[in-house]
C-alpha positions as CSV (number, residue, x, y, z in Angstrom):
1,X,7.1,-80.8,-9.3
2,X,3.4,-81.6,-9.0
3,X,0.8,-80.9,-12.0
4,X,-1.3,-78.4,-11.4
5,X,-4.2,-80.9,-12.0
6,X,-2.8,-83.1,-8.9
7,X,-4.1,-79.6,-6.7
8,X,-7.1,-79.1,-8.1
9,X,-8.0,-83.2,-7.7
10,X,-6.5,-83.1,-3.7
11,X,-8.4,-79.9,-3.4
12,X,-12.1,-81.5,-4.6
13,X,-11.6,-84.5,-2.5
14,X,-10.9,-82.5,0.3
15,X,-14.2,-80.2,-0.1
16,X,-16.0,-83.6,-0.7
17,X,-14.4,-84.9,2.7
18,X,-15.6,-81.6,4.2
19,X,-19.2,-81.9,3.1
20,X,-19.6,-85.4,4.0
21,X,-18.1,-84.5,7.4
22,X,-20.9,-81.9,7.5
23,X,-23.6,-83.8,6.2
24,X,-23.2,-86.5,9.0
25,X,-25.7,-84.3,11.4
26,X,-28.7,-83.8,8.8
27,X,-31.4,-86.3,8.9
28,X,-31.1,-85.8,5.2
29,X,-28.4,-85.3,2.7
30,X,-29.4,-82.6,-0.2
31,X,-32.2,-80.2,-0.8
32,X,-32.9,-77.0,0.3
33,X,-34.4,-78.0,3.6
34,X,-32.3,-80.0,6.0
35,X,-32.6,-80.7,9.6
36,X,-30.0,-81.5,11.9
37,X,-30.4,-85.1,13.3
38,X,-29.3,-85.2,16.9
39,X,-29.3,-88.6,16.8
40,X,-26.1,-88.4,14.6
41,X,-24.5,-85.8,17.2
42,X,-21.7,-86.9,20.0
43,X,-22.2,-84.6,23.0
44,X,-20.1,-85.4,26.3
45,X,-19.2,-83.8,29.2
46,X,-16.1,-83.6,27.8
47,X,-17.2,-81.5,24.2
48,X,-20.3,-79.8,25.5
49,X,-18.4,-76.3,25.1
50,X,-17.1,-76.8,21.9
51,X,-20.6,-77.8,21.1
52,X,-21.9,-74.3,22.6
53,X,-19.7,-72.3,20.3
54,X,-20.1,-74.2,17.3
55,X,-23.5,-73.4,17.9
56,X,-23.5,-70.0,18.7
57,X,-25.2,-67.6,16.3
58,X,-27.1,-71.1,14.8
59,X,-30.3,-71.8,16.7
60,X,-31.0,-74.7,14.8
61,X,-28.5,-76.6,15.7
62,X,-28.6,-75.6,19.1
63,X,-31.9,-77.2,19.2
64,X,-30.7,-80.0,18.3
65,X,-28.1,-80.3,20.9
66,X,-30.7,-80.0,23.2
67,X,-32.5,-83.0,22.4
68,X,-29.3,-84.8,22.3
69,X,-29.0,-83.6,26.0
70,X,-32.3,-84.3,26.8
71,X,-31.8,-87.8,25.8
72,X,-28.8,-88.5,27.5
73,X,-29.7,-86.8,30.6
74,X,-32.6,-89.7,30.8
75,X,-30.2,-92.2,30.1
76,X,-29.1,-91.7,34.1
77,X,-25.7,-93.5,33.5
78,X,-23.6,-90.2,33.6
79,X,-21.4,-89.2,37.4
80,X,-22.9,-86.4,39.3
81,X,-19.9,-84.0,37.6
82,X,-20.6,-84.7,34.3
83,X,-24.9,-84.8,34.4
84,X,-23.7,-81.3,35.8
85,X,-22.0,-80.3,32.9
86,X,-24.5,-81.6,30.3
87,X,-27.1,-79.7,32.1
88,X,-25.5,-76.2,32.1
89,X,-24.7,-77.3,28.6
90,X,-28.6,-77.8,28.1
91,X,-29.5,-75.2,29.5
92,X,-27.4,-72.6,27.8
93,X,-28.4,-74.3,24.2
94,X,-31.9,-74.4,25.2
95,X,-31.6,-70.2,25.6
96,X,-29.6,-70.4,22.2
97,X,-32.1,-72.0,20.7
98,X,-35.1,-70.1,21.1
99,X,-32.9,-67.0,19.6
100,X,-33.1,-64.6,22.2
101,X,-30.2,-65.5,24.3
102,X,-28.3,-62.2,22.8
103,X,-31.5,-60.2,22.9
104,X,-31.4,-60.6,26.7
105,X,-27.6,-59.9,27.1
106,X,-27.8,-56.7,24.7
107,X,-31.0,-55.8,26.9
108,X,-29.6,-56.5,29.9
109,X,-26.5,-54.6,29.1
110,X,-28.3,-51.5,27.7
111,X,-30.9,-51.0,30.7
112,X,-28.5,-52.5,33.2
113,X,-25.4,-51.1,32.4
114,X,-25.5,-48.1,34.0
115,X,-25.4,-49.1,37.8
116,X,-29.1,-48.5,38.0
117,X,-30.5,-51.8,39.3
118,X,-34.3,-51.7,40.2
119,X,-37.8,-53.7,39.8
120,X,-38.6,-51.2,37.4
121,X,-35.4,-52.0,35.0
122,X,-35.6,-55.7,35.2
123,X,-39.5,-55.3,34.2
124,X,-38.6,-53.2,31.1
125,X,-35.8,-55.7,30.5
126,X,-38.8,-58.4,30.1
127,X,-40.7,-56.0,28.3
128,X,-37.7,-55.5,25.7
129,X,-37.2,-59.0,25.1
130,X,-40.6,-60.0,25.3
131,X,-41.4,-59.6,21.2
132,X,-38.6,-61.7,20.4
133,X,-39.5,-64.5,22.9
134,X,-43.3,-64.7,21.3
135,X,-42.0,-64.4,17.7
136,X,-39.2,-67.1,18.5
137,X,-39.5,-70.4,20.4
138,X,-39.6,-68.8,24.0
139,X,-42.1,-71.2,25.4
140,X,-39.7,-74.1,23.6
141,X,-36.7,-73.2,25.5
142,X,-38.7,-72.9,29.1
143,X,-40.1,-76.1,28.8
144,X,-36.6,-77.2,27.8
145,X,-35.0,-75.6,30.5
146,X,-37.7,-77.0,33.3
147,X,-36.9,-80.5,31.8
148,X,-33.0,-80.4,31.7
149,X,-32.7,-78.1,35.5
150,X,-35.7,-80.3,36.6
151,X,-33.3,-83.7,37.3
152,X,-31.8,-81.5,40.2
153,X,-34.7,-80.7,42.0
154,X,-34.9,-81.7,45.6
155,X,-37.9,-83.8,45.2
156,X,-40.3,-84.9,42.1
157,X,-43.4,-83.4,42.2
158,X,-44.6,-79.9,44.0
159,X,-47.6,-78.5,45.8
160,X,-49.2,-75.8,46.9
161,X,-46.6,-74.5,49.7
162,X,-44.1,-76.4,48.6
163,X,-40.4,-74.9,48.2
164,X,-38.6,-75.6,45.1
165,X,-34.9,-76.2,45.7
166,X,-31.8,-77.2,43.4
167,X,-29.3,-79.3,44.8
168,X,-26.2,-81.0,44.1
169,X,-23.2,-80.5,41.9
170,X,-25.3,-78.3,39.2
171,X,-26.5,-76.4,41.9
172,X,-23.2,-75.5,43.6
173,X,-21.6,-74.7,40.5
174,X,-24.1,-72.8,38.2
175,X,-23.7,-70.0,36.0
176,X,-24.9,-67.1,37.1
177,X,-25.4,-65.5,33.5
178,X,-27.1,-68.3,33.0
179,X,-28.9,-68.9,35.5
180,X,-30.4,-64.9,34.9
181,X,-31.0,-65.3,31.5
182,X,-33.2,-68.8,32.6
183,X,-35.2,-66.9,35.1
184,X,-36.0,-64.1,31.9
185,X,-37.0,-66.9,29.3
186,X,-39.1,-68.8,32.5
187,X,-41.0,-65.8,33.7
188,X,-41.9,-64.7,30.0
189,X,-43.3,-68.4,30.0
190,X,-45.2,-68.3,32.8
191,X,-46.4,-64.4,32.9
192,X,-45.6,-62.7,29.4
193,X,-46.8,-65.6,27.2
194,X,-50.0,-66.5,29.0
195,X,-53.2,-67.5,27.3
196,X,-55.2,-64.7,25.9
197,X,-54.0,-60.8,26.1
198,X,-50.9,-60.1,25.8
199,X,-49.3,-59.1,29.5
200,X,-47.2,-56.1,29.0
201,X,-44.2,-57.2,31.3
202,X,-43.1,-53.6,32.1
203,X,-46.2,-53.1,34.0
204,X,-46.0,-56.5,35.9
205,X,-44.9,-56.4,39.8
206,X,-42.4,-59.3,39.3
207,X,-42.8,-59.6,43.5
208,X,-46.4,-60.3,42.9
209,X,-46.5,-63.7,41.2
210,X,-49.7,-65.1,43.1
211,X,-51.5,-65.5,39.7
212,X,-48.9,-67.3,38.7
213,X,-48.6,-70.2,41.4
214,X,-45.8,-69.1,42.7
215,X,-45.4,-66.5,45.7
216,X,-42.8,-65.0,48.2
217,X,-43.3,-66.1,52.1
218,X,-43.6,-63.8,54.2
219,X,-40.2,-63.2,55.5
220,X,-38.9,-63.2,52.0
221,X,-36.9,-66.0,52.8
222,X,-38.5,-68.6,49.6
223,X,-40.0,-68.6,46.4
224,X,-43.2,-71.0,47.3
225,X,-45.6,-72.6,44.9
226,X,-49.3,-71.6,44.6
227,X,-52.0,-74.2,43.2
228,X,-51.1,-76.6,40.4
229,X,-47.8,-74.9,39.6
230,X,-46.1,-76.0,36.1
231,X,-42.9,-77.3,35.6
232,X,-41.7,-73.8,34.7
233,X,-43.1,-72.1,37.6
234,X,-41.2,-74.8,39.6
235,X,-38.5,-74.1,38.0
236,X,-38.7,-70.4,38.2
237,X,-39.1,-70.8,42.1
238,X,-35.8,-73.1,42.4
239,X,-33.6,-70.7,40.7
240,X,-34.8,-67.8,42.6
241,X,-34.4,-70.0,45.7
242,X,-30.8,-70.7,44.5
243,X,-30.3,-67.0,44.0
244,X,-32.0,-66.1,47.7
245,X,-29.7,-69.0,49.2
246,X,-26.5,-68.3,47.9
247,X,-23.8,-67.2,50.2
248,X,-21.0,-67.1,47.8
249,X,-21.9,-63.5,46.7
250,X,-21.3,-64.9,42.8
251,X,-25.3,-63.9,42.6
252,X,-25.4,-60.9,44.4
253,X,-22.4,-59.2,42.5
254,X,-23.9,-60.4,38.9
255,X,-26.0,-57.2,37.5
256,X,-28.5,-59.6,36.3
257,X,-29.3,-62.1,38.8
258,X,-28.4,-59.4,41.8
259,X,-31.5,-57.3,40.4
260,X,-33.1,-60.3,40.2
261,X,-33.2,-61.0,43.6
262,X,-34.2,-57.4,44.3
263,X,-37.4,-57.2,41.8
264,X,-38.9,-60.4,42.5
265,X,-38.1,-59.7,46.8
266,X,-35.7,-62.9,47.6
């Protein structure tokens, strides 16, 4: 039979092997602080779930899947299917990232839970998550969001009285959990984490944007731009578009997204 010391030698090689394995996604190899290199990361169409559970609970690396998105979304060689794919991915890690993807889903599930689905519960849902999205990288994770959604927008650049709209495979097949918890970290970008005081987002009438650059036509039919809109308020007005166009009823029967459309008048 084996030695006992055979074990012990098969059992450090394999820890070795494990750390090594490990090690191959920091930009550096000891110390006490390590950064993931994304440039060392393989993320496909094909992995990009694994990826988002791997990287659940770990907003770190999430960020760093991002990039790694980000990077090969600009590439521009992928099919329509899988530059789909990579940007739910994206999007999903960007929320992840910024470390308030649960505070939005326990929020959501607290204030919406209980079949009451008004402007006044979505507004306190921004409110609740609101500290979190200031203390962590909220304004990261909308700008990341803007970027990765952006390469489905109808056209490049948008003006005043422009419509925003998402097309294509991402479009068709989006998440609507995601796609809600987007719209939350967005408008705490563009309303909640505005330059000087603090807006308490409780009090905001999320159907009066105006001061914002965005606002809703007059038949309620659009999410329009305002003046010099930003890439987030662009890409707050797309997603409520693709809400307010959706005739699948995958939007409507969502708690989130279906009081979405309700508080903001789509």
């Amino acid at each position: 039979m084996p030695k006992k010391g055979t074990f012990a030698i098969g059992a450090l090689l394999l820890g070795a092997l494990l750390v090594i394995s490990c090690d191959d996604f920091y930009s550096s190899t000891w110390g006490t602080s390590r950064e993931y290199d994304s440039s060392k990361i393989d993320v496909n169409a094909g992995n990009v779930d694994d990826w988002i559970e791997k990287a659940a609970g770990n907003p770190e690396l999430a960020d760093a899947l991002t990039k790694k998105i980000k990077d090969e979304l600009k590439k521009g060689n992928l099919s329509d299917n899988d530059k789909a794919k990579l940007q739910e991915g994206g999007v999903a890690l960007a929320i992840e990232a910024s470390g308030i993807g649960e505070t939005i889903l326990e929020k959501a599930s607290d204030i919406l839970g209980n079949g009451i689905s008004d402007a006044a519960d979505l507004s306190n849902l921004f409110a609740g998550v609101q500290g979190d999205f200031k203390k962590n990288n909220g304004a990261g994770a909308a700008s990341d969001i803007a970027e990765i959604a952006g390469g489905s927008l109808t056209q490049s650049d948008y003006g005043r009285d422009d419509v925003p709209k998402l097309t294509g495979v991402y479009a068709e097949n989006a998440d609507p959990a995601v796609v809600g918890q987007a719209v939350v970290v967005l408008t705490l970008a563009l309303v909640g984490n505005a330059e000087g005081a603090a807006t308490d987002m409780s009090k905001v009438d999320l159907g009066e944007l105006d001061d914002y650059g965005i606002y809703i036509n007059e038949n309620k039919e659009a999410a329009v731009m305002g003046d010099n809109p930003t890439p987030e308020a662009v890409t707050l007005a797309a997603y409520l578009n693709l809400i307010a166009d959706d005739k699948t009823g995958k939007y409507s029967s969502n708690p989130l997204t279906g009081t979405i459309a309700t508080a903001f008048g789509v």
